[in-house]
TORKOL-4160 file (C-alpha; in steps of 0.2 Angstrom, whole numbers, padded with zeros to 4 digits, m for minus):
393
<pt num="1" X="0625" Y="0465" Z="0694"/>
<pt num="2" X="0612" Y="0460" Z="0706"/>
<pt num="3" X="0620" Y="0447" Z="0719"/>
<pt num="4" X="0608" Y="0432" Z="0716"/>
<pt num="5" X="0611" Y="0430" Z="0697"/>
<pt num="6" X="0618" Y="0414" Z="0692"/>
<pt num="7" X="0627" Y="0416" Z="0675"/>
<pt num="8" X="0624" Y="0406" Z="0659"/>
<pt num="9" X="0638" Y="0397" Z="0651"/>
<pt num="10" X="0649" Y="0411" Z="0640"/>
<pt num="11" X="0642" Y="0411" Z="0624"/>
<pt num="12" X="0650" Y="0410" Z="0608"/>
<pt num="13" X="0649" Y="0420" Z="0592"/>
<pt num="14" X="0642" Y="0407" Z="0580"/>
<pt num="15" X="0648" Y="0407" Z="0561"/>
<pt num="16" X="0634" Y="0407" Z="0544"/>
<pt num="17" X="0618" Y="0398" Z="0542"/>
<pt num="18" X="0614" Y="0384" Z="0530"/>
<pt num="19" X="0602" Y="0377" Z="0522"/>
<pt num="20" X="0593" Y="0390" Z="0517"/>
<pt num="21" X="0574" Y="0391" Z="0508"/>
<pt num="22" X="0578" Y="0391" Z="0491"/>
<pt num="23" X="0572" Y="0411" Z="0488"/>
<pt num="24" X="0585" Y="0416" Z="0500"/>
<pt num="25" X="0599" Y="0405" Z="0493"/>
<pt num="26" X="0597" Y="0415" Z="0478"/>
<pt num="27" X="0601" Y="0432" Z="0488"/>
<pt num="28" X="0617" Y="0425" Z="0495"/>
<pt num="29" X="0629" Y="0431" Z="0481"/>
<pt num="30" X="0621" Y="0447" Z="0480"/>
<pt num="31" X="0621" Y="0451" Z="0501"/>
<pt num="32" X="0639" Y="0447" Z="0500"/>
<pt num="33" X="0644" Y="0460" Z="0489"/>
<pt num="34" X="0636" Y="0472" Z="0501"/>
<pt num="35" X="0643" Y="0464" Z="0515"/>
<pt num="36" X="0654" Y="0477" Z="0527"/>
<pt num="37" X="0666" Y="0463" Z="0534"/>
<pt num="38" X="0672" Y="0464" Z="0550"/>
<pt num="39" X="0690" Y="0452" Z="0550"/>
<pt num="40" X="0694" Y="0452" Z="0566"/>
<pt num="41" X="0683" Y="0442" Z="0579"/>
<pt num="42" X="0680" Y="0445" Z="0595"/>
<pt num="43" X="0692" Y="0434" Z="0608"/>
<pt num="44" X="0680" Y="0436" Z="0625"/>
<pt num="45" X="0664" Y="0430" Z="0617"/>
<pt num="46" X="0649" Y="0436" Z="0627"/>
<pt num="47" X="0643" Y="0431" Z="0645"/>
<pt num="48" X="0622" Y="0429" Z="0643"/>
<pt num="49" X="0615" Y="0430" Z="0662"/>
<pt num="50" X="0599" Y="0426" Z="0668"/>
<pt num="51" X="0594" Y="0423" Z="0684"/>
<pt num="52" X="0576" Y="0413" Z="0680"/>
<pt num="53" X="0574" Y="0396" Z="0677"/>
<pt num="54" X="0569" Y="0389" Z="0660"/>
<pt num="55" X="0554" Y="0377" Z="0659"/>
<pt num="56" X="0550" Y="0366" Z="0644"/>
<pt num="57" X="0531" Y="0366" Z="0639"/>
<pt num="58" X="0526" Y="0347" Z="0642"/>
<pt num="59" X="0514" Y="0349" Z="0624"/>
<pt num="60" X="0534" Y="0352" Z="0614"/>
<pt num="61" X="0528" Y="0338" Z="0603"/>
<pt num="62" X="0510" Y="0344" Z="0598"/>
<pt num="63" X="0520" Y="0361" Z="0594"/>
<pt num="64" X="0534" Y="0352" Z="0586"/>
<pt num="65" X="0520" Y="0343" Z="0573"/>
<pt num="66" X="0510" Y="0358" Z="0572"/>
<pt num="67" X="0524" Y="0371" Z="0566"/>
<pt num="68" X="0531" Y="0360" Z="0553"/>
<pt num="69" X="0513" Y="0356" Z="0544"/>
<pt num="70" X="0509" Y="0372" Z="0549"/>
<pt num="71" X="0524" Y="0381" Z="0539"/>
<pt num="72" X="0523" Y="0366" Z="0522"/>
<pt num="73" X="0503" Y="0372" Z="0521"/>
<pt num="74" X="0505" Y="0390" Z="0520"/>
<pt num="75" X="0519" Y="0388" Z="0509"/>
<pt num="76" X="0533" Y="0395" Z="0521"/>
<pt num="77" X="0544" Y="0380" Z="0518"/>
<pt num="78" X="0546" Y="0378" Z="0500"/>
<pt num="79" X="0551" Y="0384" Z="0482"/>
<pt num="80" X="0541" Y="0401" Z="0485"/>
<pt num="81" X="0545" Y="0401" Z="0505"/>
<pt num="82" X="0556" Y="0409" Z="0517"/>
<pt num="83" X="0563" Y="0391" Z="0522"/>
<pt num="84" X="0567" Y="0375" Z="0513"/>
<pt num="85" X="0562" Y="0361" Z="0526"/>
<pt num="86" X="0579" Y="0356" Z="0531"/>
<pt num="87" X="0582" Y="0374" Z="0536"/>
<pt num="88" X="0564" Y="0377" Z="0544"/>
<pt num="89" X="0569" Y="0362" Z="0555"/>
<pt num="90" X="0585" Y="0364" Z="0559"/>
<pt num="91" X="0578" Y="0384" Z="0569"/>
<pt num="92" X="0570" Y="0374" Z="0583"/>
<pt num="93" X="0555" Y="0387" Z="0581"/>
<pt num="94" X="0543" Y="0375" Z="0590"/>
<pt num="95" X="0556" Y="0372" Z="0605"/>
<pt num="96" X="0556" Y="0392" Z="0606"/>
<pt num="97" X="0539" Y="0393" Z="0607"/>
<pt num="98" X="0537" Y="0379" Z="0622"/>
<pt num="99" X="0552" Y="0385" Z="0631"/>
<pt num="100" X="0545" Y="0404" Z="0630"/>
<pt num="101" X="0525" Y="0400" Z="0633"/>
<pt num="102" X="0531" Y="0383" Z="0647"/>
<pt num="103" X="0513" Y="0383" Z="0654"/>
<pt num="104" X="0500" Y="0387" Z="0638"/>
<pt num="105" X="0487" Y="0374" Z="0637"/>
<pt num="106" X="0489" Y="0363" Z="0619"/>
<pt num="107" X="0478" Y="0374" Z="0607"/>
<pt num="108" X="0484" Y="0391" Z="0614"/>
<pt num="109" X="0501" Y="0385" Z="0609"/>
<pt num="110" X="0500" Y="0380" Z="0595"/>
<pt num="111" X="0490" Y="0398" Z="0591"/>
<pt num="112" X="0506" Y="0407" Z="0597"/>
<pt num="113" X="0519" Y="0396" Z="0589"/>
<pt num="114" X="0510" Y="0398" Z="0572"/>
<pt num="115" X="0511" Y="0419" Z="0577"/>
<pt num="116" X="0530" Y="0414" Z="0581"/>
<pt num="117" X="0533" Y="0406" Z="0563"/>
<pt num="118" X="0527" Y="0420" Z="0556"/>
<pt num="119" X="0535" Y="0434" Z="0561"/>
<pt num="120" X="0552" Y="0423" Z="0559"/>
<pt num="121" X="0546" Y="0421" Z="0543"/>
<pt num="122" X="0544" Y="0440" Z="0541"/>
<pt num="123" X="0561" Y="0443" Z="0546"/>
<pt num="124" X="0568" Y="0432" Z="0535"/>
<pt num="125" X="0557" Y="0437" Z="0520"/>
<pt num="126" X="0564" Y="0455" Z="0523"/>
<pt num="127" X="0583" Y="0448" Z="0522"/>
<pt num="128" X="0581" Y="0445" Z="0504"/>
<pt num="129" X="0573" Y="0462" Z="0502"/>
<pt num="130" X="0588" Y="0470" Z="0506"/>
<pt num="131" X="0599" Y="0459" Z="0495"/>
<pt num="132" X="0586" Y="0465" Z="0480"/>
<pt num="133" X="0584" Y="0483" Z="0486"/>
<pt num="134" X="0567" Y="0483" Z="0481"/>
<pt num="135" X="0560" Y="0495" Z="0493"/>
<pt num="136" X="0543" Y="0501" Z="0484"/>
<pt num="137" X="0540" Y="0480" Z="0483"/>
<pt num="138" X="0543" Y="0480" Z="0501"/>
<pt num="139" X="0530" Y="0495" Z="0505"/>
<pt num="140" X="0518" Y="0485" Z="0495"/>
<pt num="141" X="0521" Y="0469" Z="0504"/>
<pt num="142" X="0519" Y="0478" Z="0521"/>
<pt num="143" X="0503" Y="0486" Z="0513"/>
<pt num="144" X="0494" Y="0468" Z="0507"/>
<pt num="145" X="0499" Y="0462" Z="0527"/>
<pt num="146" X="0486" Y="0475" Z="0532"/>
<pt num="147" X="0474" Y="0470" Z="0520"/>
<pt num="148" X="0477" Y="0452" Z="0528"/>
<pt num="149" X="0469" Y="0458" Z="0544"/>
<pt num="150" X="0452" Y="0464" Z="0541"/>
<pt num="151" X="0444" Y="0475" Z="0556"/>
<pt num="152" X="0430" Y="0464" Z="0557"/>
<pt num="153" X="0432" Y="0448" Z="0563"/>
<pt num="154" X="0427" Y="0432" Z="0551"/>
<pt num="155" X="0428" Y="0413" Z="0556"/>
<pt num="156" X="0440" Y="0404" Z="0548"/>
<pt num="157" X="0435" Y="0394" Z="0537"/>
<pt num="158" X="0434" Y="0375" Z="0538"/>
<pt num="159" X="0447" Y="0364" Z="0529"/>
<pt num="160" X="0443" Y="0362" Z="0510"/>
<pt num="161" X="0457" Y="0350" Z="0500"/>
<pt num="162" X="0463" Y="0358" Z="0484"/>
<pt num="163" X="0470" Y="0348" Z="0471"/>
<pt num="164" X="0487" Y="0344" Z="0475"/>
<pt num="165" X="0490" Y="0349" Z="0494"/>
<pt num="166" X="0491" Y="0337" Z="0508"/>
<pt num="167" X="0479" Y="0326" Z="0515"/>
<pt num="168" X="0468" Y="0332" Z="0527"/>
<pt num="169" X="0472" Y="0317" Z="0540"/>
<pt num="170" X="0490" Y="0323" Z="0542"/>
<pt num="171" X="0484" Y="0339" Z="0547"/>
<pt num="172" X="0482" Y="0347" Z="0566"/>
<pt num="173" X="0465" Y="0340" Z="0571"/>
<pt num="174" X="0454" Y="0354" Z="0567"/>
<pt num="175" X="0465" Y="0365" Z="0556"/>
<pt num="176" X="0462" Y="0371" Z="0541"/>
<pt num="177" X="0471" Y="0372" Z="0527"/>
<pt num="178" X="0477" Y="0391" Z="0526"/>
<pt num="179" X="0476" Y="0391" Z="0507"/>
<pt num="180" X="0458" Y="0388" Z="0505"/>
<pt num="181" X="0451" Y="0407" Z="0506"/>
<pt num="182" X="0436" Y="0413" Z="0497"/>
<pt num="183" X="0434" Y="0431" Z="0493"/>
<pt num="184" X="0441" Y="0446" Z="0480"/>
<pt num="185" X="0459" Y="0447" Z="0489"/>
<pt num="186" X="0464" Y="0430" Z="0491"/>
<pt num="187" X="0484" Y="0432" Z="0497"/>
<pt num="188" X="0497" Y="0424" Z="0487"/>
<pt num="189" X="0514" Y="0425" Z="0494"/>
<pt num="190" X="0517" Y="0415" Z="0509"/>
<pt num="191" X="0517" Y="0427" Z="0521"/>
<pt num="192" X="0502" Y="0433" Z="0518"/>
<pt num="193" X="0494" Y="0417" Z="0518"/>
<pt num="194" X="0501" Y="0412" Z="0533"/>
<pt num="195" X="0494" Y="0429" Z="0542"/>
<pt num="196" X="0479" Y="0429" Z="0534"/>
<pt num="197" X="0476" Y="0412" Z="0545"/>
<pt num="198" X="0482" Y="0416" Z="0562"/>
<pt num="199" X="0473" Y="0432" Z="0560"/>
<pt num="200" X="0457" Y="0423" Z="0556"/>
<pt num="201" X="0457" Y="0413" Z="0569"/>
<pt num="202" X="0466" Y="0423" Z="0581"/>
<pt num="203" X="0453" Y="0437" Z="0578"/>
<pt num="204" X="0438" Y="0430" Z="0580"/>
<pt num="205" X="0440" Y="0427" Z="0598"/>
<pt num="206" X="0443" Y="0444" Z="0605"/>
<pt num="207" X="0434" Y="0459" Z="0607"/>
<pt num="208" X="0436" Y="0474" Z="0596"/>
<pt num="209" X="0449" Y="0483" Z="0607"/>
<pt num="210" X="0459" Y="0468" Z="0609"/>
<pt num="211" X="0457" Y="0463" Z="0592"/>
<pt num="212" X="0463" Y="0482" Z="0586"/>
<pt num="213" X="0481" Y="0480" Z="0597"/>
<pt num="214" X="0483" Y="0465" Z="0588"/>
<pt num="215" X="0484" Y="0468" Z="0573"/>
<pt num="216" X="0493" Y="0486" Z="0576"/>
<pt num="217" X="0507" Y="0476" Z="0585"/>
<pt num="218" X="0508" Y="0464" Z="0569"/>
<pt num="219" X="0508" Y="0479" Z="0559"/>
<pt num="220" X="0521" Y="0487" Z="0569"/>
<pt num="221" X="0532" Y="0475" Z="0568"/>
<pt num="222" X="0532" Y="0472" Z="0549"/>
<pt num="223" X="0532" Y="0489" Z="0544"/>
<pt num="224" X="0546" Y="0491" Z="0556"/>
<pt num="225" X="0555" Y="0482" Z="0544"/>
<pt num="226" X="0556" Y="0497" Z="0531"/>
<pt num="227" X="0565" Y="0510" Z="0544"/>
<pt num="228" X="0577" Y="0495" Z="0542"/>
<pt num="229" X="0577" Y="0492" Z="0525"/>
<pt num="230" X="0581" Y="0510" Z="0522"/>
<pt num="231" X="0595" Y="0511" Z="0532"/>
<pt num="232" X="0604" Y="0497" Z="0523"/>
<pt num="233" X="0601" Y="0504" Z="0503"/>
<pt num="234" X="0607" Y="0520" Z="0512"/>
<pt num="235" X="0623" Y="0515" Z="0519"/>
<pt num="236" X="0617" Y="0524" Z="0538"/>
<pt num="237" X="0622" Y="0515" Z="0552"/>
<pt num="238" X="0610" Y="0523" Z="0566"/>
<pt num="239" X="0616" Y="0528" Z="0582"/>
<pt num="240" X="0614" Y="0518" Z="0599"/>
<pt num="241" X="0598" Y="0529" Z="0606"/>
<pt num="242" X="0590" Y="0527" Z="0590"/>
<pt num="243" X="0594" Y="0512" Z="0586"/>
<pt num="244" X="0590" Y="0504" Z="0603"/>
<pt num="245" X="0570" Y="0514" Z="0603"/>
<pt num="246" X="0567" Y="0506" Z="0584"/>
<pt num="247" X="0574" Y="0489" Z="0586"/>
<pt num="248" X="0561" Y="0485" Z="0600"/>
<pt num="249" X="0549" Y="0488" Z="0586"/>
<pt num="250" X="0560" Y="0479" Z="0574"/>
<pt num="251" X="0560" Y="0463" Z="0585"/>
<pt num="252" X="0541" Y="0463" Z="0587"/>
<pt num="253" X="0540" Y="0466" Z="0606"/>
<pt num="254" X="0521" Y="0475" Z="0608"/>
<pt num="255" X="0518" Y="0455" Z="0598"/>
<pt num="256" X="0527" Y="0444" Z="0609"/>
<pt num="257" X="0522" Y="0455" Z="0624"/>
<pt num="258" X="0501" Y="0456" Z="0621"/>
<pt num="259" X="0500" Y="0439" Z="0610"/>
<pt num="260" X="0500" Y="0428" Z="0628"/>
<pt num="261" X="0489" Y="0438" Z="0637"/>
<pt num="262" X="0475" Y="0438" Z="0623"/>
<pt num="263" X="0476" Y="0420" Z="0624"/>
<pt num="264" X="0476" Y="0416" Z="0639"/>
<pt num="265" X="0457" Y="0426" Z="0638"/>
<pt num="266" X="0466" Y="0442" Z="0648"/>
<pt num="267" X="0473" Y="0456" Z="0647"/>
<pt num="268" X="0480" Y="0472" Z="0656"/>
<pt num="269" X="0468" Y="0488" Z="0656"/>
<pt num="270" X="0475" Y="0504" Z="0646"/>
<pt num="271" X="0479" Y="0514" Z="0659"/>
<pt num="272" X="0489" Y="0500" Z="0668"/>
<pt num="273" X="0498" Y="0495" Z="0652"/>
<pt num="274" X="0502" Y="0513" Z="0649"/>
<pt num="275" X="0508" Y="0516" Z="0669"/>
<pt num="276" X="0526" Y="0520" Z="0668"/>
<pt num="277" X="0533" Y="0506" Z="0678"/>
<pt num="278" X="0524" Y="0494" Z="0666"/>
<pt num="279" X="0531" Y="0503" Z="0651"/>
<pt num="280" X="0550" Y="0502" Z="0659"/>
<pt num="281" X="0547" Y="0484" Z="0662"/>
<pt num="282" X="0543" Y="0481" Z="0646"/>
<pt num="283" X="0556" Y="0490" Z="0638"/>
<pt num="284" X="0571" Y="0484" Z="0649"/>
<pt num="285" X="0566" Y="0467" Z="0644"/>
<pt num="286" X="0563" Y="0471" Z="0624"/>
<pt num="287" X="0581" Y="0476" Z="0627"/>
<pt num="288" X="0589" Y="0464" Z="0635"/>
<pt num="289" X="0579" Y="0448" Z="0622"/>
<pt num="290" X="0587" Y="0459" Z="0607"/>
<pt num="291" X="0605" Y="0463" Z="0613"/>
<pt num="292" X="0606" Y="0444" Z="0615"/>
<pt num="293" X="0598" Y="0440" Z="0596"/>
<pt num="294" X="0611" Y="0454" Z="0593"/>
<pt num="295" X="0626" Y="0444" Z="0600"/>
<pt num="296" X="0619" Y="0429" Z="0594"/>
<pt num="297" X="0617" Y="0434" Z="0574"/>
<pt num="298" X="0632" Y="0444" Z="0573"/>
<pt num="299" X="0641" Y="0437" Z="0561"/>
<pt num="300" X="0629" Y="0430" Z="0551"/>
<pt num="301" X="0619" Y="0447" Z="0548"/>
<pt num="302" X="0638" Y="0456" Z="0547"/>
<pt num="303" X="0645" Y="0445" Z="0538"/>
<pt num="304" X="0633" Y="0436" Z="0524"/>
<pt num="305" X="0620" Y="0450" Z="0526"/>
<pt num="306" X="0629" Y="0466" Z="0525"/>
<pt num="307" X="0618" Y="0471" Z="0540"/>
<pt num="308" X="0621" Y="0488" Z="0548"/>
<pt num="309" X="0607" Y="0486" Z="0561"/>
<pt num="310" X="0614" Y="0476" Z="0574"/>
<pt num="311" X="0620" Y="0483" Z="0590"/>
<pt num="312" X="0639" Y="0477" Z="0587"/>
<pt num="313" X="0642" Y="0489" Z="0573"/>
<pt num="314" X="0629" Y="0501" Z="0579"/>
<pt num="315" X="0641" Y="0504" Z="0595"/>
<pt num="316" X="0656" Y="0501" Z="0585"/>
<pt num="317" X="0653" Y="0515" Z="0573"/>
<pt num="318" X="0648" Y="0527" Z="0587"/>
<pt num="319" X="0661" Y="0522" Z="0600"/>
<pt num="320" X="0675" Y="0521" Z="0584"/>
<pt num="321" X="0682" Y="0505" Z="0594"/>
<pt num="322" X="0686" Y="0490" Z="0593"/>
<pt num="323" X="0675" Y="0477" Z="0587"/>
<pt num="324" X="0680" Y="0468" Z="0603"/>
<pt num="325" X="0674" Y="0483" Z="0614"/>
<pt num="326" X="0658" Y="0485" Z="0603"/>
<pt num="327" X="0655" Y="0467" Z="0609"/>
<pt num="328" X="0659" Y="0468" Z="0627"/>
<pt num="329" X="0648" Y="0486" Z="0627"/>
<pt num="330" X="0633" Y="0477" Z="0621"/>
<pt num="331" X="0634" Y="0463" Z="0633"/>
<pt num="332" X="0637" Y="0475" Z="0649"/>
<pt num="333" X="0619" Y="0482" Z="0640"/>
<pt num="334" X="0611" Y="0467" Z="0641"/>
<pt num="335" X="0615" Y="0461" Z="0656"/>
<pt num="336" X="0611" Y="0480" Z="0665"/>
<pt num="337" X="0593" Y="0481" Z="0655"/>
<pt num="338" X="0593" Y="0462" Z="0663"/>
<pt num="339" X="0596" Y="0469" Z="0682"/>
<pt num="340" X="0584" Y="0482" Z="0677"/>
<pt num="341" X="0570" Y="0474" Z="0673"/>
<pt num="342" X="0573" Y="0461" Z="0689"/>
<pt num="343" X="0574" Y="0476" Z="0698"/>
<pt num="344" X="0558" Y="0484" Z="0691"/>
<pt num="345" X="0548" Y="0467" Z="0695"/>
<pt num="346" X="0554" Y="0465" Z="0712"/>
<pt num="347" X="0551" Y="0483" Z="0716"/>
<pt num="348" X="0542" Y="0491" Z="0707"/>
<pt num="349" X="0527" Y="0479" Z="0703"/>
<pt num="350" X="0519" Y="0474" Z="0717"/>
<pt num="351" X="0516" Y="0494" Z="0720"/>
<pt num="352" X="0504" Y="0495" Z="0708"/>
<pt num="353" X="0490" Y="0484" Z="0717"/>
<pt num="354" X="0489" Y="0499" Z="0729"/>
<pt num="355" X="0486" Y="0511" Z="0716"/>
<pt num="356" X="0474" Y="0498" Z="0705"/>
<pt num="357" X="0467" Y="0487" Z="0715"/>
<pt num="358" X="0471" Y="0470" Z="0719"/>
<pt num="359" X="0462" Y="0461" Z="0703"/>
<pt num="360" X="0475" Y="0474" Z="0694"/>
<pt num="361" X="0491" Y="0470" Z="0704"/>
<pt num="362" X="0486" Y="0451" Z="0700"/>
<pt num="363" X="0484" Y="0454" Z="0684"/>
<pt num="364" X="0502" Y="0462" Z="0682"/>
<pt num="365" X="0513" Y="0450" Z="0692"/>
<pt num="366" X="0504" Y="0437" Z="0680"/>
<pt num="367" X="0510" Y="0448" Z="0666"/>
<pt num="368" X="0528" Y="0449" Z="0674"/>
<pt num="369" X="0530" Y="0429" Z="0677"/>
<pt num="370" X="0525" Y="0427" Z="0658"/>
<pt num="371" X="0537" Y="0441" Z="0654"/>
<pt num="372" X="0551" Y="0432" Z="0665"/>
<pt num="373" X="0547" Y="0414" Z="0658"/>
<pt num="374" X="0549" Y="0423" Z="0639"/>
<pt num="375" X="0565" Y="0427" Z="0645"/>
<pt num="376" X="0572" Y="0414" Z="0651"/>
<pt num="377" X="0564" Y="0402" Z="0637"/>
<pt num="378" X="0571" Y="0414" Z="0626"/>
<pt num="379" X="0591" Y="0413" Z="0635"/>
<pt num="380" X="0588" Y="0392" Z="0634"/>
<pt num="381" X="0586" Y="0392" Z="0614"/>
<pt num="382" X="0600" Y="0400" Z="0608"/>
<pt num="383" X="0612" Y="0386" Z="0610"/>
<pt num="384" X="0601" Y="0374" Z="0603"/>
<pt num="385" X="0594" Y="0383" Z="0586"/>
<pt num="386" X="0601" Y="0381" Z="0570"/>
<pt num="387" X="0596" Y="0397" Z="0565"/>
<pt num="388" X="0613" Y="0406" Z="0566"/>
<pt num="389" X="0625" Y="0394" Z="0567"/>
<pt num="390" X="0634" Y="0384" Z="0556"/>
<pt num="391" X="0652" Y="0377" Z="0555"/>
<pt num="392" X="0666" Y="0387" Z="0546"/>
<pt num="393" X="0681" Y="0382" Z="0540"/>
């Protein structure tokens, strides 16, 4: 461990979520009966470090307002939706965007925390797949995503009230509703709706190459989800190098690493975003933000999900230990791919303004503080979401 780390407070393995959206409820029995059990639980809970501070985006309340209307206009929280209300408040998905984007201007914000809603949603939607095993249904879903994000980028267009849906004047100033598309392939499921309207206005702004990683990194992301999805109707349990390479993709990182600099009007050139000590940066902090997810969730995807892709089984079917050691070895992993990537920005970072120039070295420490703030906004959620815990009895 680095010297200057201060660590966090141990934290605890949390037990099963509640109130869920009412399509996910209906999974529960069925998940359960695939579940792989782990009885006994881990005595030493996990010790999450981090040596930045976490700051608190001033505009949480704008965020907070936004999300929720955001999520009951696309439909996410609902009969159809991956939450009920209840549950989509109780995730805190507007505090993890203000504590992970501290200094975003009000409007970029609110741009990323609807990205952030719906790759959650996403994740979520793909929970129930796995309970149906439906895995031609899931191909197609990934398949209409694509379709969501056309190349060419459109205005979104202005808000249109259709019988029924809420009234403009309790929408975000300027929003418009997500529903009201015209065209041949209007989306129906509320994910696709919900893309299809961060992409339109997410799109529009950026130039074709920009536009193109974006929407390869949201594609990424989702269809991620099948390698996933395939490894649970099989019964495979990956192995850690595998396992560790697909879940960066699996947690959305190429999304959550390119989504800020895009809207912030920046962006790191190609052969600078490709430069190994960018890509070893990038990968040591994928690592460290999913090994904590992986902590975090454990007994909920374990135990009510039947989930084999987590990094606690992953190393305690390699390792054949101890559930207790699979938890200790996955927090010495985090905490290293945490020294490492310190290390790398210390380092390694400021090396690359002699080989780039100094408009590119500026460009990359900028890069490397959002990436540092993303952690550390990420490490401060945890204990105050709902989305993985709930009490036991």
């Amino acid at each position: 461990m680095s010297a200057h780390r201060n660590h966090a407070a141990p934290g605890v393995f949390t037990g099963l979520p509640s109130g869920l959206g009412d399509s996910a409820e209906r999974t529960v029995a069925a998940l359960a009966r695939r579940a792989h059990a782990f009885p006994e639980l881990p005595s030493r809970p996990p010790v999450f470090a981090m040596p930045y501070p976490a700051r608190l985006n001033p505009r949480q309340a704008a965020a907070r307002a936004r999300a929720a209307q955001w999520a009951e206009l696309t439909g996410l929280t609902g009969p159809a939706g991956a939450w009920s209300r209840e549950r989509f408040d109780r995730q805190e998905l507007a505090l993890f965007t203000a504590l992970t984007q501290p200094d975003l201007p009000v409007e970029e914000l609110l741009l990323v925390g609807d990205w952030n809603v719906w790759a959650f949603a996403v994740d979520d939607h793909f929970v129930t797949v796995k309970a149906t095993g439906d895995a031609a249904g899931a191909r197609r879903f990934v398949a209409r995503l694509a379709a969501c994000m056309p190349s060419a980028a459109a205005a979104a267009p202005g808000p249109r009230r259709r019988a029924g849906s809420p009234d403009p004047r309790h929408r975000t100033a300027g929003a418009p509703d997500p529903r009201d598309r015209t065209g041949p392939a209007q989306p129906q499921h509320p994910v696709e709706v919900a893309l299809a309207d961060v992409w339109a206005r997410s799109a529009a702004a950026l130039p074709p190459d920009l536009r193109r990683r974006l929407r390869d990194a949201a594609l990424d992301f989702a269809a991620a989800n099948l390698w996933e999805l395939d490894n649970t109707l099989a019964g495979r349990v990956p192995d850690p190098v595998e396992y560790l390479q697909m879940r960066r993709r699996t947690a959305g990182t190429p999304l959550s690493t390119v989504l800020p600099l895009h809207v912030r009007g920046r962006d790191l050139p190609p052969e600078l975003l490709s430069h190994p000590t960018v890509t070893a940066l990038i990968e040591a902090f994928a690592d460290n933000v999913d090994l904590r997810n992986d902590l975090y969730s454990c007994r909920k995807e374990t135990e009510l999900e039947g989930e084999l892709n987590n990094a606690v089984p992953v190393f305690r079917h390699f390792l054949r230990c101890s559930r207790q050691t699979a938890v200790d070895t996955v927090t010495d992993l985090m905490n290293a791919r945490l020294d490492c990537f310190d290390r790398i920005a210390r380092e390694d970072v400021p090396h690359l303004a002699e080989e780039f120039g100094p408009e590119a070295g500026r460009t990359a420490t900028a890069f490397t503080g959002g990436l540092k703030d993303w952690l550390a906004g990420d490490h401060a959620w945890y204990p105050r979401t709902g989305r993985y815990t709930v009490a036991t009895g």
